[in-house]
N, C-alpha and C positions, 0 to 999 in steps of 0.2 A: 504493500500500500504506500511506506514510504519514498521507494521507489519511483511506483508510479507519477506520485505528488510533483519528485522532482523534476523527472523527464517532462511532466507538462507543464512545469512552469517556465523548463527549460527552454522549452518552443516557442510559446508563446514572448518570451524574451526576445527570442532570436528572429521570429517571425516580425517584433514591434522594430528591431532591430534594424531587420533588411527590408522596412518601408523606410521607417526613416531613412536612414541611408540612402536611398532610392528617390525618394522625395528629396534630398540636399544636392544630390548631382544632377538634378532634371529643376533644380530653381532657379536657373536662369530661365528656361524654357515655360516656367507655370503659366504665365503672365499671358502671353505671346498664344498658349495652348490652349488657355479659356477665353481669351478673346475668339482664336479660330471658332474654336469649337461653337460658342456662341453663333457665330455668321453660320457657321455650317450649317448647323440645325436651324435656323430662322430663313435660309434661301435652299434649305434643300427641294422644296416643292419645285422652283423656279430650275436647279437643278437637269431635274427628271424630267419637265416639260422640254427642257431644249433637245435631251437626250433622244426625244420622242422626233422634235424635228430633224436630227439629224441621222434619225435611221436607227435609233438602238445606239450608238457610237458613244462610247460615254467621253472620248479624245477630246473629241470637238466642244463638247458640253462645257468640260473642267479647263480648258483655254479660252472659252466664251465668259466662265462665273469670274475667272481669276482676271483677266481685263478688264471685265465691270466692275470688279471689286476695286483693283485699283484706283480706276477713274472715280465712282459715287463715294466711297468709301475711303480710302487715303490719301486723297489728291486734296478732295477739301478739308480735311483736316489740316493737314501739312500746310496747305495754302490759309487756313485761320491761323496757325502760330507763325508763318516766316512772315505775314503783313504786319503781325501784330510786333515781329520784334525789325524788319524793317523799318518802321515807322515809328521803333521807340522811340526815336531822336526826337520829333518832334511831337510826341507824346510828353514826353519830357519840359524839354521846353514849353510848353503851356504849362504844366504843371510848377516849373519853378514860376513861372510869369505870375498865375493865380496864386501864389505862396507868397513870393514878396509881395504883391501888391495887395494882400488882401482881395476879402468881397466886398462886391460895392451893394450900395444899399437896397434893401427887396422894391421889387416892381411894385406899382399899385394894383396892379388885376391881382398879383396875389391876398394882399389882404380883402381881397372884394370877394375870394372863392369860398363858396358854400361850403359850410360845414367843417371843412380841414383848417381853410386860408387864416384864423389870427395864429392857431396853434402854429403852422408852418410860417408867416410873418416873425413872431416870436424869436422861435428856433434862427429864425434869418437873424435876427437883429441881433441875439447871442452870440452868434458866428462872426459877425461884422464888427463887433466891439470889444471882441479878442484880438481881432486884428490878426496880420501873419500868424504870430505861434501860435494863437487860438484854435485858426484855421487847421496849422499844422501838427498842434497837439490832439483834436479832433478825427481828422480825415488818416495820421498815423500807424494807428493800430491796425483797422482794418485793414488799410493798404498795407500792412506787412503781412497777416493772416493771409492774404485774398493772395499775394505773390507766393509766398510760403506753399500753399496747399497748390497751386497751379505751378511750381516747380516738384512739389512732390510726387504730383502726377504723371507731369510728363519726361522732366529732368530735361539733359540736354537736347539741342536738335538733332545735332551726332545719336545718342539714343533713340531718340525717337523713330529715327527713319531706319534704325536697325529691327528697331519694336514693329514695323509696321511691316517689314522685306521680309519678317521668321512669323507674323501674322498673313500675311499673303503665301510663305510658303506653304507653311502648315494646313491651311484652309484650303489649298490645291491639292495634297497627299491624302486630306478628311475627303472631300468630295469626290478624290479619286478611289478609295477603299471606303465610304463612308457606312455602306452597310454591314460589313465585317462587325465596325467596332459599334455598329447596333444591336447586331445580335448579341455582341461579348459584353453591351451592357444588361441589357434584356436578362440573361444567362444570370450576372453576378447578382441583379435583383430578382429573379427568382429563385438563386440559390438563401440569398438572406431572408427570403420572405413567402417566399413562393409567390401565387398569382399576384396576392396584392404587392408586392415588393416588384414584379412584371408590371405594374399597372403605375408604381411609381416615377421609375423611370420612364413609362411613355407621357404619364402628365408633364413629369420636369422637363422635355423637349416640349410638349405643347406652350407652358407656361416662359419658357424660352423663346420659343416664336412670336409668343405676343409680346413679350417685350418688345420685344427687337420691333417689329412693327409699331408699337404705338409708341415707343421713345423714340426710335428712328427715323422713321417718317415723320411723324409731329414736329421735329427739331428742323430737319432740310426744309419742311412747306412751312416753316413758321420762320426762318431764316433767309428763307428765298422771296417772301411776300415784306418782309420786313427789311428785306436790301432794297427792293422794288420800291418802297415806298420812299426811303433816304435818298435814293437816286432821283425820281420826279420830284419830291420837295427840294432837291438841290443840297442836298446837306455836304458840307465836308470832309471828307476822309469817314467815304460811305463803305468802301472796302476795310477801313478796318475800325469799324462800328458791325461790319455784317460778321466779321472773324471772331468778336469779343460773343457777339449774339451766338454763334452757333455754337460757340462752347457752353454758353447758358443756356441755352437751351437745353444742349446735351447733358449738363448736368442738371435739371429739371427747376434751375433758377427763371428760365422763364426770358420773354424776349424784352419784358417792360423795363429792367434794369437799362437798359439801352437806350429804349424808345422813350420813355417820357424824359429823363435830363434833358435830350436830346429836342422834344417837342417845349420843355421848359427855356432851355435856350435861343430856340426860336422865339418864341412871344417875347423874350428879353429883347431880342435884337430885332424887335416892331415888327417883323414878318406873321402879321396875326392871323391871315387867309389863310398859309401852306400850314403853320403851326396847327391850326382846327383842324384843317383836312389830314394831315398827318395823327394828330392824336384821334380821330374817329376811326383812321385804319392801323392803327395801334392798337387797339379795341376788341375792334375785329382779328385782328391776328393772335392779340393775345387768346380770343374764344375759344381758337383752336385747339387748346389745352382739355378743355371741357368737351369737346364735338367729336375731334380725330382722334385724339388720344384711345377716348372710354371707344368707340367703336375698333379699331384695330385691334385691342390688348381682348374685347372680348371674343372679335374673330378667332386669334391666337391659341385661347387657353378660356374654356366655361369656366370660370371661377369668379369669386366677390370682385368686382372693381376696387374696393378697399380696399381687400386685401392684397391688393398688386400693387397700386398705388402706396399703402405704407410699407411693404416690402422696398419698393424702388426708391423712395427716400430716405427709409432706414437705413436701406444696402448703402448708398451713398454716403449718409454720415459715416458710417461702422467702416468700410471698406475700402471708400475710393469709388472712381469710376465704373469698375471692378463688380464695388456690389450693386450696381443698377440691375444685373442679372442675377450675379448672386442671391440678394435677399427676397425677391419675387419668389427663387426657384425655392430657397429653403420655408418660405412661409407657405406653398403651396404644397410641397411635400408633407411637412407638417400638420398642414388643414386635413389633406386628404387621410392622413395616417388618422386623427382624431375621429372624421366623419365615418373613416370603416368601422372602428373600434364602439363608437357607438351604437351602428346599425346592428354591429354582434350583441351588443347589449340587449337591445331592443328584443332581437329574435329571441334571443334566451327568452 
């Protein structure tokens, strides 16, 4: 018996052992792996429809996804972070201009705006009678948290574009064997679980697909209608106003960070026609959170809209970018393992 004891502690040691291990020499790669895998499984549909056009051929298919991916998927990226640090310079520069010189004093339409306008007048007049360090002991913090976490995310550009060439290969290798390592997941969940442990993993690819659809899509048509709009109102430096947006978007901050400053600096500078017209399709763009979002996420994956929704925020605090998929997939899992366990209850 003592024996025994030990030989099975012994394994299970060795067993915990050679994941870890396994897990530290494949951590460069994690990152890079659940990005693919993500895209894989959110475009595998689109996938198998090409495969269909081109005769069965899966060649043609996985040279077609990996092109588009490039282009919709890494190109705008890349092109949201090298405008934004092309144009530090003179990002910059306003930023010391508005520093030493202080703010100048609040407009009148804002004290004249229902219901928010004395609170934000106030707030103005605070700001303005600090003067420069006011301004700069104020706007400080955030601006280092908000650079902070957006180099922790991405780090260097050098990085980044190595992160994006092992996310494009590997998401060419998945789509190329993709159904192999379906079956091998299929298999490990129903070795853990049997059917329901089978039923798990095919949710967590459902619940995966919708993300990916309703953050994905939502952010590019809410980024593309909200450049369109900076461009006809004339705004400047509308390309890297649409680069900042698509990254908030993407990280589910939304495209109004952007657009109302931006609509607020208009009215400052007397352009009060384009300024309305711009904050009514502000409005409207912003909507699309509430319209495209909840429709795509529930084509994806039948589960609560909540519970996706607080998964993809939580995921984000908790994880990074990372968990936009991440915490959807773990609170879906989750959900479904409690609703089976219930319905056993029930039957009993």
């Amino acid at each position: 018996m003592q024996n025994n004891l030990t030989r099975n502690t012994l394994a299970v040691v060795c067993i915990f052992a050679l994941l870890a291990l396994s897990i530290w020499v494949l951590k460069p790669f994690l990152a890079a792996t659940v990005w693919a895998g993500m895209i894989v499984v959110a475009t595998w549909p689109t996938l198998i429809l090409l495969e269909r056009l081109f005769g069965g051929r899966r060649g043609p298919a996985v040279a077609v996804m990996t092109l588009a991916m490039l282009l919709l998927l890494v190109m705008p990226l890349w092109w949201a972070v090298s405008t934004i640090v092309k144009n530090s310079d003179d990002i910059i520069q306003v930023s010391s201009h508005l520093a030493a010189g202080g703010l100048p004093a609040a407009p009148e339409w804002l004290k004249t705006t229902p219901l928010v306008g004395e609170k934000l007048a106030t707030a103005w007049a605070d700001l303005v009678a600090g003067g420069a360090e006011g301004l700069t002991e104020h706007v400080a913090p955030y601006a280092t948290q908000t650079g902070r976490w957006i180099f922790s995310q991405f780090g260097g550009l050098g990085g980044l574009l190595v992160q994006f060439l092992l996310v494009i290969l590997i998401a060419a290798i998945l789509y190329a064997s993709g159904e192999d390592a379906a079956i091998l997941l299929k298999k490990i969940g129903y070795r853990l679980g049997s059917a329901r442990g089978e039923k798990v993993m095919i949710l967590a690819g459902q619940a995966i697909r919708g993300v990916a659809l309703g953050v994905g899509v939502t952010a590019v048509a809410q980024t593309t209608l909200g450049g369109l709009g900076l461009v006809v109102a004339g705004v400047p430096f509308a390309g890297v106003l649409s680069a900042a947006m698509l990254m908030l978007c993407i990280a589910q901050a939304g495209p109004m960070l952007v657009l109302l400053p931006v609509v607020g600096w208009m009215y400052w500078q007397g352009d009060h026609t384009w300024a309305t017209v711009l904050l009514i399709w502000s409005l409207m763009v912003a909507s699309l959170d509430n319209i495209l979002r909840p429709m795509l996420i529930r084509r994806g994956a039948d589960l609560p809209l909540l519970l996706i929704l607080v998964g993809v925020l939580g995921g984000l605090l908790t994880f990074g970018l990372i968990g936009i998929f991440v915490g959807p997939v773990t609170l879906a899992v989750t959900y479904t393992l409690m609703q089976s366990w219930l319905e056993e209850g029930e039957h009993a």
